[in-house]
Each structure stands twice: as structure tokens, then as C-alpha cells.
N, C-alpha and C positions, 0 to 999 in steps of 0.2 A: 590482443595482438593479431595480426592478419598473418593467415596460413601460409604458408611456403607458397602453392599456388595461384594465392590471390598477390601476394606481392610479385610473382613473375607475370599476372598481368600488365597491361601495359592503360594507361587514362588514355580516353579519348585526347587528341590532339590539338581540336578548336576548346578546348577548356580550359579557360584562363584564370576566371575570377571564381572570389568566393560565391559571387551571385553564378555563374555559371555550374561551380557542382552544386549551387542549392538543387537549380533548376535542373539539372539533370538529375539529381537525387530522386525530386519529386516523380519525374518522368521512369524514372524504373521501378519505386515504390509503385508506380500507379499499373505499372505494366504484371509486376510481381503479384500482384492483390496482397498485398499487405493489411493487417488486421491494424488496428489503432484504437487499444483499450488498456493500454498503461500508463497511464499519465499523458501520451500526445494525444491530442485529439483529431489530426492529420497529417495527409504527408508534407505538408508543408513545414509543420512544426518538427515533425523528426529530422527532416532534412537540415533543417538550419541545427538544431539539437546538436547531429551527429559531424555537421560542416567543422561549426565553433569546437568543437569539443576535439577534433582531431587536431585542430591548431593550437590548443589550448587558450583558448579566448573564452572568455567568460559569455553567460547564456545572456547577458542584454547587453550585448558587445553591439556597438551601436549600427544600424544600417547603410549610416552611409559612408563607411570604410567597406560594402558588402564589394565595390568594383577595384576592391585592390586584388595587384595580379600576383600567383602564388609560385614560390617557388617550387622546382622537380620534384623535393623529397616533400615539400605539403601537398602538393598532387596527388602523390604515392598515399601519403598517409591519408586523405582524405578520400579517397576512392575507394583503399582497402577496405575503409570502416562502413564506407555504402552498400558496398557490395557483401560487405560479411549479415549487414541486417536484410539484402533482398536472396541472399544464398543460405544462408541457414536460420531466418526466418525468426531469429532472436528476438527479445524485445528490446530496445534502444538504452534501455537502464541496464541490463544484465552488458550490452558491449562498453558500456561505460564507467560501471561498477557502482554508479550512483543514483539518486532519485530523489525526486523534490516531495515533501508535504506539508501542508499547513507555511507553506514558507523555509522549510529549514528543509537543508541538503541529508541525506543517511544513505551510507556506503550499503549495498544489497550486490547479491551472487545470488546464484543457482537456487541456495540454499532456503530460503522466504521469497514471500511474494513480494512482486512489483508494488510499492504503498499508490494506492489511487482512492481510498475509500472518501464519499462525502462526510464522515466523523470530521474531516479535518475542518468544515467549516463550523460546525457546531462547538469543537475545543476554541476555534479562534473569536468563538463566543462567546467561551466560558458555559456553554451549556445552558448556558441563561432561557429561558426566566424558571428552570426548573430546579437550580442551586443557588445559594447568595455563595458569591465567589470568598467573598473576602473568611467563610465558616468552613471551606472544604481545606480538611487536612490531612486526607489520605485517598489514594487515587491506586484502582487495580486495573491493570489492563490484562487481558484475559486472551491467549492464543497471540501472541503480541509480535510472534516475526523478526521485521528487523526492529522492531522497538520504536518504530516512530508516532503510534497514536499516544503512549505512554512519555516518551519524550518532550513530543508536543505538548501533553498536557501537563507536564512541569513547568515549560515554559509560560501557560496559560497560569497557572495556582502556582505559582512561585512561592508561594510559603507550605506547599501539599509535597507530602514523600509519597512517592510511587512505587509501586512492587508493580513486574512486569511476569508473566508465565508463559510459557510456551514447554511443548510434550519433546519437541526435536534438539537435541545437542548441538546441531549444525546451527539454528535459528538464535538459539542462545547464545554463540560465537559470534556472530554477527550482531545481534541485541548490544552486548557487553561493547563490543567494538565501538558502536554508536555511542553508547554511554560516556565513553573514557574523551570521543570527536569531540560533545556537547558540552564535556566539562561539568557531567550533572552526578559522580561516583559519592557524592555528599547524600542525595537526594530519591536519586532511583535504582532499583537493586533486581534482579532477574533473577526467577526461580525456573527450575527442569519443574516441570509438575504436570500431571495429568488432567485438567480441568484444576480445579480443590485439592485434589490429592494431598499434594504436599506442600500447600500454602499454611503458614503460621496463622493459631489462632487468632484472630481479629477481625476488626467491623471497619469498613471503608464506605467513604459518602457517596464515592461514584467505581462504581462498577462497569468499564467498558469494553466491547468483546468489538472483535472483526474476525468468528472463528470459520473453520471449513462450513462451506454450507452448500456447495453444489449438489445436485440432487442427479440420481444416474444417467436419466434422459440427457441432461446439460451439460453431464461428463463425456459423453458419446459422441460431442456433436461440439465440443471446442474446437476454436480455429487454431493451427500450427502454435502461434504464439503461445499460447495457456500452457500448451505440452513440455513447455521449457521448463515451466516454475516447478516447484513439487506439489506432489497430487496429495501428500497431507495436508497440505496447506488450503486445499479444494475441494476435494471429495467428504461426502459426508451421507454416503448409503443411499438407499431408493429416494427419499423424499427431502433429503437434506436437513434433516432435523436431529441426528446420531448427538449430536455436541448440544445443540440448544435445548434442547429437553435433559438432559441432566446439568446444564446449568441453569435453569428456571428450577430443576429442586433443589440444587444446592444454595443459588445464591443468595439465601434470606439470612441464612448464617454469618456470613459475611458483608452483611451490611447494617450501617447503622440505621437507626428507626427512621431520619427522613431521607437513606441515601435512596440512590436509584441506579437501576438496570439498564446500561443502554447497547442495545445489541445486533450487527449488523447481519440481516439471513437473506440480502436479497430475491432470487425467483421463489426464495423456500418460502417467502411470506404467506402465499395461499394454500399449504398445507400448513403452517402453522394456524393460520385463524380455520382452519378445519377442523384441525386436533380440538383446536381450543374455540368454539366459537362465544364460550360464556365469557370469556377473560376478554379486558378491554384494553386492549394493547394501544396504545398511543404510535400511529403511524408518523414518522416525523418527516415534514417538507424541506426540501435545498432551495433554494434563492441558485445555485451555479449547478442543479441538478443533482438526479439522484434519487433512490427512493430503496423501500424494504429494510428499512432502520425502526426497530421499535425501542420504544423506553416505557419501564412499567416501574414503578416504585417499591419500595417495602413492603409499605402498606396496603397494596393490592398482592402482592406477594405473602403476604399472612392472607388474606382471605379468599385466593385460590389455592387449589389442587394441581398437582401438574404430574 
């Protein structure tokens, strides 16, 4: 909702059409230095994002209704919401309370991260060629937020129950929230737990993490946006490996003989193959971008140390 002050401003005057506060969107995003690493990938795209979104029109609301003229109060509302992402520097999903991945929408706040990881092109792959889809019957997502790589991947293994974890009570409010949207409380279930902590004994075929992995230098030197999310959700001590090194020793326990580890450490990936330069981590490539996603198996997980 826009502040007291922001709604006693007043729109520019000559701003009539939807396409005109695209364009002026774009034009203060650009003047502002806005950051664009949550799911937009410019200002063009937030602008239209936050345009449709204030009138309630759906995100592939077609363009050429964009030179329809708006009325005083969609002015109002559509300028409050531009102004609230070049004035306090939000990211576009926390002013809307929503966020796209892998294709499906998940309500996010304050409380988790922004979903933007490349995991989501690999679930809409099935993970392939390194599971047979049709044998995976149980799926762990690990540090899971709002729940959407675990969500998603219900949707992908549609016959797979998912257990989701995360350490934050706030994240699991929002988790569960998702669950009940998706219609999936048959299927996937969210645990409070510390890494393993207090996951039920069992063996799962895919193990998949997107947990903190910012490393201090990275935390020092985020742009305004990052500062919104929570810093559990990011930080992860000098080198960014605090989480990923004790689930590389736990997670052999919980997996079945041919499941696999697949784990998101982005910049931390060169001090991971530091620590470990004997382990052969399988660096995995995006086709839409992306990188520092390793996947290591069981069976290389029995015959390293970690």
C-alpha cells in the first residue's frame, strides 16, 4: 500500500496511458540506479510488472491495450507503486507480494528470498538425465524459503512426496501458505529444522538445497535491494560454505544408494573446490543462464571425506 506521502503526491500531468507510466517507470528506475536481480532482468520489465499489477491486469495482459487512457485513481495507484520501488528501493516481488518460478506464482514477504534460482530450469527437466523420473518417489528440499523449488518439484514427479526444511518460523509460514495456494497438503509437508536436525529418519532420491551461501566480502558490498530480504537467508560466514559443509557430511544418510545432491553455492563455488580440490563436483550448465549449482551423487558421497 503507498504511504501517506506518496499518495499526497500528485502524477505527472501529460501521463495518460498505460504505455506512458511504462515509460516513465523505466525513466526513474533508470535515473534511481535500481538493482535488477530478482527475477526482472530490467527496467523495462519491472515497469510493465509493477504498471499491470497496480491495475490488476494480469502479467501477459496484452500490448496493444498498453495506449488505453487511465483513469485519476489508476494514475494514483500506479505511480504510488513506481515510486514506492524508486524510493525505498524494494524488490518488485516483496511490493506485490508475489513471485514467479519454474512457471508457477508463490506469495513471498519480507520474510524469504526473492525465488530466482536456475534450479528451476533443471526441475522443469526432471533433472534429467541424472534421475529416471518416472522411479523418484521422494524429494527433499533443504533451506526451502517460500517453498517453491520443493513445490515445483511436485509438480515435476507428480507421483514424489516432498518434505521441505527450512531453520526460520517466518519462512515456514510462508512455505505452508504456498502449500495450501498449490493445493499440494496431500503431498508436501515443511519441517522447522536445522539443516538434518529434525528431519524423520529416511532416504530420498533427490536432495535439493538453494541454502545461505554469501560469503562476507559479497555481504559487504550488496546493492540496497539484497538488504530487504533476510540476511539468514544469505549470509553464510567468511567463505560461504557455514551450511554446505555440513550438508555434504550429512547428506549420505539421507539418501538412497542412486539418489543425488544437488546444491546451489553460487560465488562460494571457488572456495568450495578449494576446500575440496579431490572431490569431483559436477558443475551444472543453464541453457537461460546461471552457474555455481553442483550435483554429486551417493556414491561419490561414500567415497569422499568432507
Amino acid at each position: 500500500m503507498p504511504t501517506q506521502s506518496e499518495s499526497a503526491v500528485t502524477f505527472p500531468a501529460e501521463l495518460s496511458t498505460i504505455r506512458d507510466f511504462i515509460r516513465w517507470g523505466i525513466s526513474q528506475f533508470h535515473q534511481a540506479e535500481l538493482f535488477y536481480g530478482h527475477g526482472m532482468a530490467s527496467a523495462f520489465d519491472e515497469s510493465v510488472y509493477l504498471c499491470l499489477h497496480a491495475l490488476y491486469l494480469p502479467h501477459d495482459f496484452s500490448e496493444r491495450y498498453f495506449d488505453t487512457a487511465l483513469a485519476k485513481d489508476e494514475k494514483q495507484a500506479v505511480f504510488s507503486l513506481l515510486m514506492r520501488r524508486v524510493n525505498e528501493k524494494l524488490p518488485a516481488a516483496y511490493l506485490t507480494g508475489e513471485a514467479w518460478f519454474a512457471g508457477l506464482p508463490f506469495v513471498v514477504n519480507e520474510n524469504v528470498l526473492v525465488p530466482r534460482s536456475p534450479i528451476a530450469e533443471l526441475i522443469e527437466k526432471q533433472f534429467a538425465p541424472w534421475v529416471e523420473a518416472e522411479k523418484v518417489e521422494s524429494i527433499l528440499d533443504l533451506c526451502c524459503g517460500s517453498g517453491c523449488i520443493g513445490i515445483a518439484s511436485a509438480y515435476a514427479f507428480d507421483c514424489a512426496d516432498v518434505d521441505m526444511v527450512d531453520i526460520s518460523a517466518e519462512a515456514i509460514e510462508v512455505a505452508e501458505e504456498n502449500i495450501v495456494r498449490h493445493q499440494l497438503e496431500d503431498r508436501v509437508c515443511v519441517i522447522q529444522s536445522d539443516l538434518f536436525e529434525n528431519v524423520p529418519p529416511r532416504q530420498y532420491d533427490i536432495i535439493v538445497s538453494n541454502p545461505p551461501y554469501v560469503d562476507a566480502e559479497d555481504m559487504a558490498s550488496l546493492p540496497d535491494e539484497y538488504h530487504h530480504e533476510p540476511e539468514l537467508g544469505l549470509a553464510a560466514g567468511d567463505d560461504g560454505l557455514d551450511l554446505v559443509i555440513p550438508m555434504l557430511q550429512q547428506a549420505r544418510q539421507f539418501l538412497t544408494d542412486q539418489g543425488i545432491l544437488l546444491v546451489e553455492v553460487g560465488n562460494s563455488q571457488f572456495a568450495l573446490q578449494e576446500a575440496y580440490p579431490h572431490v569431483p563436483f559436477c558443475w551444472l550448465d543453464f541453457e537461460r543462464g546461471g552457474s555455481g549449482i553442483f550435483l554429486i551423487t551417493a556414491q561419490q558421497l561414500d567415497e569422499f571425506e568432507f
